[in-house]
C-alpha positions in Angstrom: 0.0 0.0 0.0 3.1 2.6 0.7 4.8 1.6 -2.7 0.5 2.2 -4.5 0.6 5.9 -2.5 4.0 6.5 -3.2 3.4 5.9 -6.9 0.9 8.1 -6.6 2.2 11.0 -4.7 5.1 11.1 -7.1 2.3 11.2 -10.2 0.4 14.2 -8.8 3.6 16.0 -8.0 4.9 15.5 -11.5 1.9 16.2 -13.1 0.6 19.2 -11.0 3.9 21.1 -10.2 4.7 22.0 -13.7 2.4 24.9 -13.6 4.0 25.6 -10.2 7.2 27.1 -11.7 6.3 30.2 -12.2 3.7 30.5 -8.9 5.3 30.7 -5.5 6.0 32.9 -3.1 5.7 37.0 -3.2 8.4 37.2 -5.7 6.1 36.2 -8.8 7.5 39.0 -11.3 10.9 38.3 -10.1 11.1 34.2 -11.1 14.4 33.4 -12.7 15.4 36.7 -13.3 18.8 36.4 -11.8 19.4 33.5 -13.6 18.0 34.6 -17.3 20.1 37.9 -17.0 23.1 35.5 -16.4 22.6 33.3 -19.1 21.8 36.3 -21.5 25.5 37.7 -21.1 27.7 36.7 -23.7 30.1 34.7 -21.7 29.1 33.9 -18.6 30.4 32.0 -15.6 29.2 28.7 -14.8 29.8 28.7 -11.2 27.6 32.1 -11.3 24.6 30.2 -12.7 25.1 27.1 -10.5 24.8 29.6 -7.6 21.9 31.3 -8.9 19.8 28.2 -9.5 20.7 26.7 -6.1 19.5 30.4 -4.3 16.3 29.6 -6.6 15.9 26.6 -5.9 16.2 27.1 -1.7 13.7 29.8 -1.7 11.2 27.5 -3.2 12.1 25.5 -0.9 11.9 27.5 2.1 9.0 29.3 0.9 7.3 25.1 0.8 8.7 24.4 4.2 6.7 27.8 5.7 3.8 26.5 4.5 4.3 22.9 6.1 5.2 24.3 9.2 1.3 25.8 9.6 0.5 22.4 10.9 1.9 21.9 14.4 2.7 18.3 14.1 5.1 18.6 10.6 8.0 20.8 12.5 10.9 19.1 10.6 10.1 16.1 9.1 11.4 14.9 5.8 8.4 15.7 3.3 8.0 18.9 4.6 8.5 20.7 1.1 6.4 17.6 -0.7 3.6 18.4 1.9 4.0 22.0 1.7 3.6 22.1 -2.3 1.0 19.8 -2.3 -1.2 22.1 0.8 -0.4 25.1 -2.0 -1.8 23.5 -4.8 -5.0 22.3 -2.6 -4.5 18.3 -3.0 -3.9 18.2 0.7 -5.2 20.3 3.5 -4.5 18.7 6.8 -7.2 18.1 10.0 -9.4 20.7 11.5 -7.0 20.4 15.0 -4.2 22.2 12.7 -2.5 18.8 12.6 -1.4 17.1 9.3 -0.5 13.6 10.9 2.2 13.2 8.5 3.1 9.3 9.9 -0.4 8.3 9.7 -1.6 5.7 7.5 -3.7 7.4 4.6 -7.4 6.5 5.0 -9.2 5.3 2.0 -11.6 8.3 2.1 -7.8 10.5 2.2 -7.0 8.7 -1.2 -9.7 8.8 -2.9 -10.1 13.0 -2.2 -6.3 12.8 -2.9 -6.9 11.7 -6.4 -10.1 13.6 -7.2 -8.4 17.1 -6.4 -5.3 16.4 -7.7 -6.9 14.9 -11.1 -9.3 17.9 -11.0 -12.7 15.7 -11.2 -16.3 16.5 -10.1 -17.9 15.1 -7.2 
C-alpha cells in the first residue's frame, strides 16, 4: 500500500507542479530573473549560474517548508517541502486540530479526495 501511495504522490507532484514554476512565493515578477540575465551575457560564468539556481531553488524550498510548518505536528520532518507544495496547490489540507499527521496511514476516504483534487474531477 506505501509503494501504490507512493506511486501516486510522485504522479500528482509530476503532473501538478509543472504549472507551479512560475507561482510561488511573493516574488512572482521576479522568477528566474537572476538566472535569465546570467545566461543572457555573452560569456558567462558557470559557477555564477550554478549559484543562482541553487538560491532559486532554496527559496522555493523554504517558501514550501513555511507552508508545512502551519501544521503543528510537521516541524521538521522529511516531506516537509512535498507536503508544503501539495497544501499550496490544494491536494492536501490537513485536520481541522491544525494537525497534518504526516506518519499516519492514509485512509481510503484520504485517497480517494487525494486523487479527485489532484486529477481535478467532479464530485
Amino acid at each position: 500500500m506505501k509503494k501504490i501511495v507512493s506511486i501516486l504522490m510522485f504522479f500528482v507532484l509530476f503532473t501538478c507542479l509543472i504549472p507551479l514554476q512560475n507561482t510561488y512565493g511573493d516574488n512572482n515578477e521576479n522568477f528566474n530573473e537572476e538566472i535569465m540575465e546570467i545566461l543572457n551575457k555573452e560569456n558567462y560564468n558557470e559557477q555564477e549560474l550554478f549559484n543562482a539556481i541553487e538560491k532559486e531553488l532554496e527559496q522555493r524550498e523554504n517558501h514550501f517548508k513555511q507552508i508545512a510548518n502551519r501544521f503543528s505536528d510537521m516541524g521538521n520532518h522529511w516531506a516537509n517541502v512535498t507536503v508544503g507544495k501539495l497544501v499550496e496547490l490544494g491536494i492536501l489540507d490537513g485536520y481541522g486540530d491544525g494537525t497534518f499527521r504526516p506518519n499516519n496511514t492514509i485512509t481510503r476516504a484520504e485517497f480517494s479526495k487525494v486523487v479527485r483534487t489532484s486529477l481535478k474531477l467532479d464530485l
